[in-house]
C-alpha positions in Angstrom: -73.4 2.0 -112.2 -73.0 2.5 -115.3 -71.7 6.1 -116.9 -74.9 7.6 -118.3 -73.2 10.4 -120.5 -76.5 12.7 -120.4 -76.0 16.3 -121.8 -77.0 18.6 -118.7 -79.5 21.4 -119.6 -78.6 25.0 -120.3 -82.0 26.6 -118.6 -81.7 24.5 -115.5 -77.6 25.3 -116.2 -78.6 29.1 -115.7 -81.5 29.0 -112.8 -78.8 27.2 -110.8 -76.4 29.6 -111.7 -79.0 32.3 -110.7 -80.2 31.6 -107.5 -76.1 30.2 -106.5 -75.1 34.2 -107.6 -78.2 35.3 -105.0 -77.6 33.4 -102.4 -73.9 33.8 -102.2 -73.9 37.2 -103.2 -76.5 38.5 -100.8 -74.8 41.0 -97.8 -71.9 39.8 -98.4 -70.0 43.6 -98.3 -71.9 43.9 -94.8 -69.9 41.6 -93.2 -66.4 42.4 -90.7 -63.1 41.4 -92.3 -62.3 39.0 -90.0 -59.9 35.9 -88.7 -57.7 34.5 -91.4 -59.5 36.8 -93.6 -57.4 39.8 -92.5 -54.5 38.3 -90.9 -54.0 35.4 -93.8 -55.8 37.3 -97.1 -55.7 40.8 -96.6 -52.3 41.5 -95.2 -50.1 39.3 -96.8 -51.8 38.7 -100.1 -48.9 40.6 -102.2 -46.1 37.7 -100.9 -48.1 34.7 -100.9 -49.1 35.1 -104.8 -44.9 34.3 -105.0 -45.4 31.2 -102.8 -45.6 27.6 -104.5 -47.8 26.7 -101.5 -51.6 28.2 -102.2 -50.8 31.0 -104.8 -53.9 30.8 -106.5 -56.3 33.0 -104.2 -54.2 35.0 -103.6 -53.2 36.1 -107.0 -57.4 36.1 -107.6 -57.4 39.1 -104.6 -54.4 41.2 -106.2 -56.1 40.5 -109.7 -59.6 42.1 -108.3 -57.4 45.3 -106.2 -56.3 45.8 -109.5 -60.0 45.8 -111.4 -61.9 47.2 -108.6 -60.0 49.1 -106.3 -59.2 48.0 -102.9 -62.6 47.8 -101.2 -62.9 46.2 -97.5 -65.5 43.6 -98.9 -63.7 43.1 -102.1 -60.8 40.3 -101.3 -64.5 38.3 -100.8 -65.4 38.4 -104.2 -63.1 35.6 -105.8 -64.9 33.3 -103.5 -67.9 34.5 -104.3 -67.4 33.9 -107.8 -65.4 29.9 -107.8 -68.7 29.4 -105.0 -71.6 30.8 -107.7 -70.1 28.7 -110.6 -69.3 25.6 -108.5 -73.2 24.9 -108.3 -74.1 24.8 -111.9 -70.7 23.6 -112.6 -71.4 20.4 -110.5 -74.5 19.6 -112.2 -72.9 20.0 -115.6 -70.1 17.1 -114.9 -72.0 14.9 -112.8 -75.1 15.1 -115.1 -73.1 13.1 -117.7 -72.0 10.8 -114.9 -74.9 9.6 -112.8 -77.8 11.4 -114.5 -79.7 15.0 -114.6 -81.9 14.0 -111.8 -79.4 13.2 -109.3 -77.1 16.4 -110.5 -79.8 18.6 -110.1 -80.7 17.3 -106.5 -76.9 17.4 -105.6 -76.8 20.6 -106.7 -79.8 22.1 -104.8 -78.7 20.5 -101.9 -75.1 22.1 -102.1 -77.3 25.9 -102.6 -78.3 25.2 -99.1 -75.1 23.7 -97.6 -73.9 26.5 -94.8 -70.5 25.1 -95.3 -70.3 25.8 -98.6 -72.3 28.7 -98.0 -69.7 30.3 -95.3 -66.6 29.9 -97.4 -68.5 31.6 -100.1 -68.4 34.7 -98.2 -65.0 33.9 -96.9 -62.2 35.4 -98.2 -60.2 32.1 -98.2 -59.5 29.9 -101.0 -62.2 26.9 -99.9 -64.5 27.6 -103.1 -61.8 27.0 -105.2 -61.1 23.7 -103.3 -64.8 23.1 -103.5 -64.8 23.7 -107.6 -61.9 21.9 -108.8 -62.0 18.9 -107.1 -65.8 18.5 -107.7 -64.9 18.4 -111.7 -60.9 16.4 -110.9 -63.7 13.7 -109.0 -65.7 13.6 -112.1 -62.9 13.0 -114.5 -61.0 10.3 -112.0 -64.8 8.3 -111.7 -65.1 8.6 -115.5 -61.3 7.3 -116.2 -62.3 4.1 -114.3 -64.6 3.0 -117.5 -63.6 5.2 -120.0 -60.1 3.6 -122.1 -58.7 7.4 -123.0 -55.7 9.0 -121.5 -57.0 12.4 -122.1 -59.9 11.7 -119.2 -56.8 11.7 -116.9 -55.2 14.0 -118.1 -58.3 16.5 -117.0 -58.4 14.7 -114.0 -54.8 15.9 -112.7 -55.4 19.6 -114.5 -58.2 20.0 -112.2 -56.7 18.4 -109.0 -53.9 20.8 -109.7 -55.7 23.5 -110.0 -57.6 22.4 -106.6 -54.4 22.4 -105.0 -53.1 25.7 -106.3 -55.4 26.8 -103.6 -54.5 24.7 -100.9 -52.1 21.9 -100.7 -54.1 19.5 -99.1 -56.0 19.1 -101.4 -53.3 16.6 -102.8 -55.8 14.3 -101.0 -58.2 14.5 -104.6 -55.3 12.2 -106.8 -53.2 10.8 -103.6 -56.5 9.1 -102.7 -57.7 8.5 -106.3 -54.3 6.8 -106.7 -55.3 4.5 -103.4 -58.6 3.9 -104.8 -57.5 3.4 -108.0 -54.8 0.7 -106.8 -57.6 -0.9 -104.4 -59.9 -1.6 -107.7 -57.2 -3.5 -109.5 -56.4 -5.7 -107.0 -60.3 -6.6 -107.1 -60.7 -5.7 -110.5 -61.8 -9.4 -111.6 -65.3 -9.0 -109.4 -65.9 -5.6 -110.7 -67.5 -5.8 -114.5 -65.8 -3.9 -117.0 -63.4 -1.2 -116.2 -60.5 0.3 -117.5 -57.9 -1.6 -116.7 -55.4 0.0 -118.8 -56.2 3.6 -117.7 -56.0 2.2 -114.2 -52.8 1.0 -114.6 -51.2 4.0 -116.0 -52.7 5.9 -113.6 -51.2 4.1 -110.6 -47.8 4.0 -112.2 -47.7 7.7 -113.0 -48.8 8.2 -108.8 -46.0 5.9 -107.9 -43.4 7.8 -110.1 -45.2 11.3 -109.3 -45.1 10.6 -105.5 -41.7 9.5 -105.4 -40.5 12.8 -107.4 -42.0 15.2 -104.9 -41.7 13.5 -101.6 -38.7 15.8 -100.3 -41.0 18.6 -101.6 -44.1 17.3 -99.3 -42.0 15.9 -96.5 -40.7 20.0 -96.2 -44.1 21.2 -95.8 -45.0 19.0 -93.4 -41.7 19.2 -91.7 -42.7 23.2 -91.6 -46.4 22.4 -90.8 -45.4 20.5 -87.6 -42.6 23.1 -86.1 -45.0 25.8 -86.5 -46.2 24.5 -83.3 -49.9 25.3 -83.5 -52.6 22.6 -82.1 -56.3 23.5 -82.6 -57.7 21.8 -79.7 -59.6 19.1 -82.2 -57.3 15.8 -81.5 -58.4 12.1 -83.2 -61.3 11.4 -80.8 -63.4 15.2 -82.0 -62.0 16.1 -85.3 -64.2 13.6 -86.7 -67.4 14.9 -85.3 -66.5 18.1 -86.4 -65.8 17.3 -89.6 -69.3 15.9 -89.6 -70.9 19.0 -88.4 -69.5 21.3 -90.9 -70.5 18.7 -93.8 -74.1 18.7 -91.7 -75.2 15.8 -90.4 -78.4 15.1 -92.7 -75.9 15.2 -96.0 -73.6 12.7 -94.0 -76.7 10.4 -93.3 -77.9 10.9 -96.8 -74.8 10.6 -98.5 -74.1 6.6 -96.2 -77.8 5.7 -97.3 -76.3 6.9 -101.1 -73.0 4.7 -101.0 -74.9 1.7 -100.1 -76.8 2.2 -103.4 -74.0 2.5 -105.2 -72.4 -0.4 -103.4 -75.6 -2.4 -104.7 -75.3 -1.3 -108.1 -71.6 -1.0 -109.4 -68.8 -2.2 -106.5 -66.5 -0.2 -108.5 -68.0 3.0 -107.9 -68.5 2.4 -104.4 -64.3 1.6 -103.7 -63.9 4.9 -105.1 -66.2 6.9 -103.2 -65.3 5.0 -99.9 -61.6 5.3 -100.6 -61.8 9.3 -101.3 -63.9 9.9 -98.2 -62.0 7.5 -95.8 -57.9 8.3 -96.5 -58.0 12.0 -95.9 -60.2 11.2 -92.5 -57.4 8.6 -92.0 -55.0 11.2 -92.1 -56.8 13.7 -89.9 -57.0 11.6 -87.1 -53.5 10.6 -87.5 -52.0 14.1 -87.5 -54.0 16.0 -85.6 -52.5 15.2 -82.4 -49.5 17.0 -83.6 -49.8 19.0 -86.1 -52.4 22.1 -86.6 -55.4 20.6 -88.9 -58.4 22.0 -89.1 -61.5 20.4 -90.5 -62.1 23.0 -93.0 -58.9 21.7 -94.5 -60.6 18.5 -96.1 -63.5 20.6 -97.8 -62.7 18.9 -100.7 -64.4 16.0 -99.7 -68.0 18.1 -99.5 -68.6 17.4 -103.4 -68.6 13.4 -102.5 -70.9 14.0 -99.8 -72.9 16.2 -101.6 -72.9 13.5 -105.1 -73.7 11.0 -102.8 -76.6 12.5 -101.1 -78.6 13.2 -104.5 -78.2 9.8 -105.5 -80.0 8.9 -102.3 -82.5 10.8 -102.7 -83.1 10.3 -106.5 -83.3 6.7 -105.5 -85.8 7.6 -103.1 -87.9 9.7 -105.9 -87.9 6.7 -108.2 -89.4 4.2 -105.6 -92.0 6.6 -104.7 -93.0 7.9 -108.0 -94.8 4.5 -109.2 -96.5 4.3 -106.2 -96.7 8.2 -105.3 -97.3 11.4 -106.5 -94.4 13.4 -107.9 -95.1 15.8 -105.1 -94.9 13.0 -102.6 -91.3 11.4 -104.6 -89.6 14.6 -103.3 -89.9 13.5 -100.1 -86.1 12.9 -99.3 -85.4 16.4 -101.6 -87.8 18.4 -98.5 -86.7 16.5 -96.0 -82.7 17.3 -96.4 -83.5 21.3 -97.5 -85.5 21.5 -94.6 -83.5 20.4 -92.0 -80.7 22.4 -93.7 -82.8 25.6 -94.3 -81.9 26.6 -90.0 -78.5 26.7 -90.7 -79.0 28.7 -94.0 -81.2 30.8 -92.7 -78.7 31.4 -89.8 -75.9 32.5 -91.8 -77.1 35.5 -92.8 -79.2 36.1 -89.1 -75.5 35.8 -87.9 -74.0 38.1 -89.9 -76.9 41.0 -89.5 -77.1 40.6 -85.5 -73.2 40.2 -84.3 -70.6 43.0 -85.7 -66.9 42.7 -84.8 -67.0 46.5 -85.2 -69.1 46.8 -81.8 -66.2 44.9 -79.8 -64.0 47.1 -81.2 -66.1 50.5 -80.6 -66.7 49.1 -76.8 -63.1 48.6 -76.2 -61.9 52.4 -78.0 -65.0 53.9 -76.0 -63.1 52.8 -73.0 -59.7 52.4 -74.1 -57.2 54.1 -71.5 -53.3 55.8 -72.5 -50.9 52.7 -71.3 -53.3 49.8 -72.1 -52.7 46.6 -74.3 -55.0 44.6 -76.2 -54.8 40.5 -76.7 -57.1 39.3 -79.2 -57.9 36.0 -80.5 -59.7 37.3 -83.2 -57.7 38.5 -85.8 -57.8 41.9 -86.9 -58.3 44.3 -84.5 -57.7 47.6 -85.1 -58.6 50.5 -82.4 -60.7 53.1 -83.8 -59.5 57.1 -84.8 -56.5 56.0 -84.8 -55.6 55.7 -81.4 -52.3 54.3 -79.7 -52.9 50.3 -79.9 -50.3 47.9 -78.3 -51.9 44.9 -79.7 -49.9 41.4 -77.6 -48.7 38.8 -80.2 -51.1 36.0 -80.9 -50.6 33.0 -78.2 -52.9 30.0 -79.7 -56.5 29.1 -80.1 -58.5 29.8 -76.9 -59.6 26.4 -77.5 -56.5 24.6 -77.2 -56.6 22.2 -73.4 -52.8 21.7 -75.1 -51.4 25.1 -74.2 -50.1 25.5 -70.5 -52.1 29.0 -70.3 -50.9 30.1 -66.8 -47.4 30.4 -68.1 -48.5 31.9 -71.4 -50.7 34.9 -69.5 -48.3 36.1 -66.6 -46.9 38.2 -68.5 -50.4 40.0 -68.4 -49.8 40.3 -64.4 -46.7 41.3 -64.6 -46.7 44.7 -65.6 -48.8 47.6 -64.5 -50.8 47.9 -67.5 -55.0 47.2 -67.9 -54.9 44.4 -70.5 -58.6 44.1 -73.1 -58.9 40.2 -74.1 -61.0 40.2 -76.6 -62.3 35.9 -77.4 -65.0 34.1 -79.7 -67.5 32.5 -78.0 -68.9 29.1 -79.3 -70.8 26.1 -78.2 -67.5 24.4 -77.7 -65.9 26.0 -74.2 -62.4 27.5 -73.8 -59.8 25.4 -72.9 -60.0 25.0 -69.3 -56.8 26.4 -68.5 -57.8 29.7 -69.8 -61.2 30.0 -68.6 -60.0 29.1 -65.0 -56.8 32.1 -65.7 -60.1 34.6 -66.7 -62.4 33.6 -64.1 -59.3 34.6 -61.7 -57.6 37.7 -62.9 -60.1 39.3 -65.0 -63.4 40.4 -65.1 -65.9 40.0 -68.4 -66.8 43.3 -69.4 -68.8 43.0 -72.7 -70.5 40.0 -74.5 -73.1 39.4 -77.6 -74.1 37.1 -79.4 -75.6 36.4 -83.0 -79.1 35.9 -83.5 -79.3 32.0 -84.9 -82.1 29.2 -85.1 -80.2 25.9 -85.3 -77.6 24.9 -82.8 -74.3 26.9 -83.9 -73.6 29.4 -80.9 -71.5 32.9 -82.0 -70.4 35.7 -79.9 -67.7 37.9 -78.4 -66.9 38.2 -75.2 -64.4 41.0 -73.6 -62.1 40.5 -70.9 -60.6 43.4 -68.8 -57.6 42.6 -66.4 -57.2 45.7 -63.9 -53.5 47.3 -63.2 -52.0 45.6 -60.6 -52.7 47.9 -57.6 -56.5 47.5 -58.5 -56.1 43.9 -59.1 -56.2 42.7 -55.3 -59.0 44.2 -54.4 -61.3 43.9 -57.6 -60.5 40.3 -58.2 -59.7 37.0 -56.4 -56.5 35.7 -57.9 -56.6 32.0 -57.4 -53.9 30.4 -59.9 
């Protein structure tokens, strides 16, 4: 699979730009500030800019408070922007690399992606993930045939630039460097490659890794004590992961290695490689250590390459025998089994407000009473007295002994709110078993949504004690 080193075209440079500006752009000042959004962006933006782990975002927020003010919706708006540009942007590098056509379906696919979609009115640093290691996968796929230095040099700008906003996004050269290692040993079956570039490249990795392996061994040292699980563990996190790429890209993007792997072997270790080491790692760690699968969005740009070249190939064996109406077949099939989901995102965000929990629980909101939230954020209206619990884990987490962690609710003569998501996925069993015992659900709703994503709210009171006994059947 030859590089084919076609210039991309400005006008379909700037309609992708376009409708990527629209359909990111679109409500996004509606939305609740919520999750990691207030708790991880918001609040502690001003000291994590100082941080050698994931400055860049935030340094993008405190740049935009000091342009625009300090508008709830506004910490969105870097996002926004590294999400708009990552659409045209990936049809610009990859059109030199495997052709308009399949940049062009790649990137109308990734205009319809609700993962890429949600984090692009997220105030989290995941577009900026998303951007950089789209053009660091370019530059590392392009250094494989391409004898100049300078290709890898822009391939390690970019990665480093990924990781600025998140560290794990090491993954983009730790697994180049695997893939790269992978394809010398095989490199006499492979056609002509840069075997030079491909040696430097390893031997810079091994030196590089070596240099800042107390460095990485620290975070992850600090990663594990923090003590968080998430409730994932080896056997789900990879279904998950699969539902947040969407499984039609996934199915797409197999059907799109195996035509690479028939046309350049090459290629094909490389994109196996960068999709199959960070997945290596994630059901490693996540037993112990807090991973989520949002954590290896990096890999959507693979998925995402790999699912236009499906399709393309698809378009070409149709169109001799086909109209060009009847080519697109693969193109319609993918956006309309994503268009649900897309839809949904913005169904979601009309029809659920996090300000309606909150209202519920200040309408009713007695002198004395505590508040545990799982949702980040929460904030009693007109300023009333709110003794908000500290944060105990995911409600999701079967890991966490929840009877010992909630007695403290019983404990005290105090009405206690808990205030929980509700998804597809239950709560851990523990805790719904503790609710369904000492507490009573008070308030729920849920977002209006056509695919198969479920989002809600649900309110849980626990009584004083002296109301306790004969409201409620405590069994644990």
């Amino acid at each position: 699979m030859a590089l084919l080193e076609q210039k991309p075209r400005l006008s379909i440079f700037f309609v992708l730009l376009v409708s990527a500006i629209i359909s990111r752009f679109y409500g996004i000042w509606e939305w609740d500030l919520v999750n990691d959004e207030h708790f991880s962006t918001v609040t502690v933006a001003a000291e994590r800019y100082f941080s050698f782990v994931n400055p860049a975002y935030y340094s993008l927020v405190l740049l935009t408070h000091e342009i625009f003010g300090t508008g709830e919706w506004l910490p969105r708006l870097p996002a926004f922007l590294l999400a708009a540009i990552s659409v045209p942007v990936l049809y610009f590098t990859w059109s030199r690399a495997l052709g308009r056509n399949v940049a062009l379906i790649a990137s109308v696919i990734l205009i319809f992606s609700a993962w890429h979609l949600w984090y692009s009115q997220y105030a989290r640093f995941y577009s900026g993930v998303f951007l950089f290691s789209s053009v660091a996968y370019y530059f590392f796929l392009k250094a494989i045939y391409v004898d100049r230095i300078s290709i890898l040099i822009w391939a390690l700008v970019f990665s480093a630039l990924a990781i600025s906003f998140h560290l794990t996004a090491v993954f983009v050269p730790v697994s180049a460097s695997v893939a790269y290692f992978l394809i010398w040993i095989a490199r006499k079956n492979l056609g002509d490659i840069s075997i030079r570039t491909i040696k430097i490249y390893i031997i810079f990795s091994i030196v590089c890794g070596l240099a800042l392996l107390p460095f990485l061994i620290n975070v992850l040292d600090n990663w594990v004590a923090s003590g968080q699980t998430w409730g994932y563990g080896s056997i789900l996190i990879l279904p998950q992961l699969i539902k947040y790429i969407q499984i039609p890209i996934v199915v797409m993007a197999f059907f799109g290695w195996l035509i690479v792997l028939n046309a350049d072997k090459a290629s094909a270790i490389f994109f196996l490689v960068l999709l199959i080491v960070p997945a290596l790692f994630f059901v490693i760690a996540s037993p112990w250590m807090a991973i989520s699968p949002s954590y290896a969005f990096y890999i959507l740009p693979l998925s995402i390459i790999l699912s236009g070249i499906a399709c393309e190939e698809l378009r070409i064996q149709l169109s001799s025998h086909q109209s060009q109406v009847v080519s697109l077949l693969a193109l319609v099939l993918i956006i309309s089994t994503l268009m649900p989901s897309f839809v949904s995102h913005f169904l979601d965000r009309r029809s659920l407000n996090f300000n309606s929990a909150v209202k519920f629980v200040g309408e009713n909101y007695r002198s004395g009473d505590r508040v545990l939230t799982f949702i980040i954020g929460f904030k009693l209206p007109d300023d009333k007295e709110n003794i908000l619990l500290p944060y105990i884990s995911e409600a999701r987490d079967s890991y966490t002994d929840w009877r010992k962690e909630l007695q403290g609710l019983l404990d005290v003569d105090n009405r206690t709110w808990i205030i929980i998501s509700s998804k597809r996925k239950p709560l851990a069993y523990g805790l719904e078993r503790w609710l369904l015992c000492n507490s009573k659900l008070v308030w729920r709703k849920h977002a209006v949504r056509l695919d198969y994503e479920v989002n809600g709210y649900e309110i849980y009171l626990v009584p004083r004690d002296n109301q306790r006994s004969n409201e409620l059947n405590s069994c644990i």
